[in-house]
C-alpha positions as a Python dict, from the first residue, in 0.01 Angstrom:
ca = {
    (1, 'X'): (0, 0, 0),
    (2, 'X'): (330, 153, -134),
    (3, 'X'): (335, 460, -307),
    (4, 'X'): (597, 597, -486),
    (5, 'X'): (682, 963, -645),
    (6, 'X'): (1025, 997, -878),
    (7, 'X'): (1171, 1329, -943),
    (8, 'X'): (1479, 1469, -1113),
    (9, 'X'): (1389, 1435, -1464),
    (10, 'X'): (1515, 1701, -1721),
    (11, 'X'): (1663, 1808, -1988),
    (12, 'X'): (2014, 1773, -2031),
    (13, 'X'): (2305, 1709, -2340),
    (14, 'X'): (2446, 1433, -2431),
    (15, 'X'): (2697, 1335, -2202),
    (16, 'X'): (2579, 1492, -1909),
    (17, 'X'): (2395, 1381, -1590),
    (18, 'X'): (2089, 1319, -1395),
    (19, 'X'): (2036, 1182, -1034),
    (20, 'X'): (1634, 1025, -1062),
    (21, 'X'): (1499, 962, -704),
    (22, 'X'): (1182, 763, -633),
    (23, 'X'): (1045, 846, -269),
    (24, 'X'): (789, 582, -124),
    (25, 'X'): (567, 607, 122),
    (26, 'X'): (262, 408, 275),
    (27, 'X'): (429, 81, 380),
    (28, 'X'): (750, -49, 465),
    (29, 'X'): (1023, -19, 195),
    (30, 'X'): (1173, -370, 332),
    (31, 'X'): (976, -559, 149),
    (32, 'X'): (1011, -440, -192),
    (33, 'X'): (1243, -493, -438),
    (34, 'X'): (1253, -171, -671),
    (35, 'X'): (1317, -164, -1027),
    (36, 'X'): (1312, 129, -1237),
    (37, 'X'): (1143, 121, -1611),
    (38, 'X'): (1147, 300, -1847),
    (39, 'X'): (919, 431, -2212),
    (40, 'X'): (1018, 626, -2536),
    (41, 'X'): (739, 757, -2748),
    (42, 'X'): (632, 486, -2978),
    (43, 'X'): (812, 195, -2829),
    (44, 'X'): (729, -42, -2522),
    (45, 'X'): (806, -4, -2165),
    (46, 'X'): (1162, -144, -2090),
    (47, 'X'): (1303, -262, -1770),
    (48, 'X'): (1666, -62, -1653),
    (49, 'X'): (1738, -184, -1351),
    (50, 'X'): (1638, -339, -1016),
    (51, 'X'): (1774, -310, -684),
    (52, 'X'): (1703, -623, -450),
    (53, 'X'): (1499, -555, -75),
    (54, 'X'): (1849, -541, 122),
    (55, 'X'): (2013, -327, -150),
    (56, 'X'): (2322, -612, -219),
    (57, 'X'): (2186, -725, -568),
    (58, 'X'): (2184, -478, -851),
    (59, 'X'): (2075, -573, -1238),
    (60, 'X'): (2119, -354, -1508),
    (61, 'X'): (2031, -407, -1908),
    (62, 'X'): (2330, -456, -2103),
    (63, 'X'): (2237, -53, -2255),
    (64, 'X'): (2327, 125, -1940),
    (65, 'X'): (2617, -108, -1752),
    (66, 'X'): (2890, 132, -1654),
    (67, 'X'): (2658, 462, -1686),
    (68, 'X'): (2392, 402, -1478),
    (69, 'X'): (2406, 332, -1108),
    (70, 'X'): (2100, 285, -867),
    (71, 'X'): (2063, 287, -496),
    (72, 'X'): (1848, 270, -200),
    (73, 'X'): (1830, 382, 192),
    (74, 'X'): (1529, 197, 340),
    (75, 'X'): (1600, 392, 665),
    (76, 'X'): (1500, 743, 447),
    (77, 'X'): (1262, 547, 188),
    (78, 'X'): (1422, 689, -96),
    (79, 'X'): (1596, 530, -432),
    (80, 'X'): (1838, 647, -630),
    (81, 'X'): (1922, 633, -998),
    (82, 'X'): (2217, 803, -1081),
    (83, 'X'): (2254, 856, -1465),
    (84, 'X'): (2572, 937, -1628),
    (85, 'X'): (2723, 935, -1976),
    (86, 'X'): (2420, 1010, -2111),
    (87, 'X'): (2276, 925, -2458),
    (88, 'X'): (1982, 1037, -2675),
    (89, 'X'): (1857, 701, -2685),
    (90, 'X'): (1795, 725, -2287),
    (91, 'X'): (1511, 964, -2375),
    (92, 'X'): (1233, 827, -2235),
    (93, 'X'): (1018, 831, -1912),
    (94, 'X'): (1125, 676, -1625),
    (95, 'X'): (896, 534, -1352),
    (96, 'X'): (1019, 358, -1021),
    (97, 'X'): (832, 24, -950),
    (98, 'X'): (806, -171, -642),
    (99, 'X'): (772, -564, -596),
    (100, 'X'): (686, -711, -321),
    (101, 'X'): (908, -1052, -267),
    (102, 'X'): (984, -1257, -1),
    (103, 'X'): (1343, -1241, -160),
    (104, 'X'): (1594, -1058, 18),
    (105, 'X'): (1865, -1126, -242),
    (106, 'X'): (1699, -1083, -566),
    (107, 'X'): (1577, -848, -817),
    (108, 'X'): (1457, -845, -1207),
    (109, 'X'): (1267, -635, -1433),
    (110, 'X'): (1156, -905, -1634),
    (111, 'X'): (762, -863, -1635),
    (112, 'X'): (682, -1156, -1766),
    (113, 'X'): (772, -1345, -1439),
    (114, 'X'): (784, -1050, -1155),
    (115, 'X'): (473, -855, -1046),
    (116, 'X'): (548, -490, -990),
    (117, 'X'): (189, -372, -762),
    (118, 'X'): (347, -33, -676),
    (119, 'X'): (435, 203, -975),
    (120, 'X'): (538, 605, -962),
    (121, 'X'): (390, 876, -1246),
    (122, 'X'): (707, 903, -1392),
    (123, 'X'): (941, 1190, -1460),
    (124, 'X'): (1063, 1276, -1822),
    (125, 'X'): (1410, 1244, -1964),
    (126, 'X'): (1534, 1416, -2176),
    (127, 'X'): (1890, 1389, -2369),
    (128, 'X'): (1940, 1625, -2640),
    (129, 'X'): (2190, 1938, -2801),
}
C-alpha cells in the first residue's frame, strides 16, 4: 500500500515561492501516476497537476501553466511541486495523490474517471502580504 507525506507548505507573499514535496513509501513508486490536488476553505477539492508513472507526461490546469512545475525521481521516491509566481488564489491545501495505472504514459486529475487509492495529509499554503 503506498503512503505518501507532503511537506513544504508555508506562508509566503505574493509572488514568491514554494518547492511542495510528497515522499512515498510502502510500495513501489513505478506504478503510480501522482497528481497533486488541491482545497480552499469553502470550495471543492481541485485537481493541479499530474505527473505520469515514467515522469514524460505532465498536465497542469489552465490556472497554474507557466508557474507551477512538478517532478518525480522514482529511484529516491520523492515528487516535486515547484511553485512560482505565486497568487492569493493558490491558497489552499495541497495533498499528493497516487494512482495506480497500468499506463506508463498518462496522467489526469480528473476524478470522475481516475481512482486516486493513495492520498497524503496535506500541507497548507499560504499566499498573502
Amino acid at each position: 500500500q503506498l503512503q505518501l507525506v507532503e511537506s513544504g507548505g508555508g506562508l509566503v507573499q505574493p509572488g514568491g515561492s514554494l518547492r511542495l514535496s510528497c515522499a512515498a513509501s510502502g510500495s513501489s513508486l513505478d506504478y503510480y501516476a501522482i497528481g497533486w490536488f488541491r482545497q480552499a476553505p469553502g470550495k471543492e477539492r481541485e485537481g493541479v497537476s499530474c505527473i505520469s508513472r515514467n515522469g514524460k507526461i505532465t498536465n497542469y490546469i489552465d490556472s497554474v501553466k507557466g508557474r507551477f512545475t512538478l517532478s518525480r525521481d522514482n529511484a529516491t521516491m520523492t515528487m516535486y511541486l515547484q511553485m512560482n509566481s505565486l497568487k492569493p488564489e493558490d491558497t489552499a491545501i495541497y495533498y499528493c495523490a497516487g494512482d495506480r495505472t497500468p499506463y506508463p504514459y498518462f496522467c489526469s486529475v480528473d476524478l470522475r474517471d481516475r481512482w486516486y487509492s493513495a492520498w497524503g495529509q496535506g500541507t497548507q499554503v499560504t499566499v498573502s502580504s
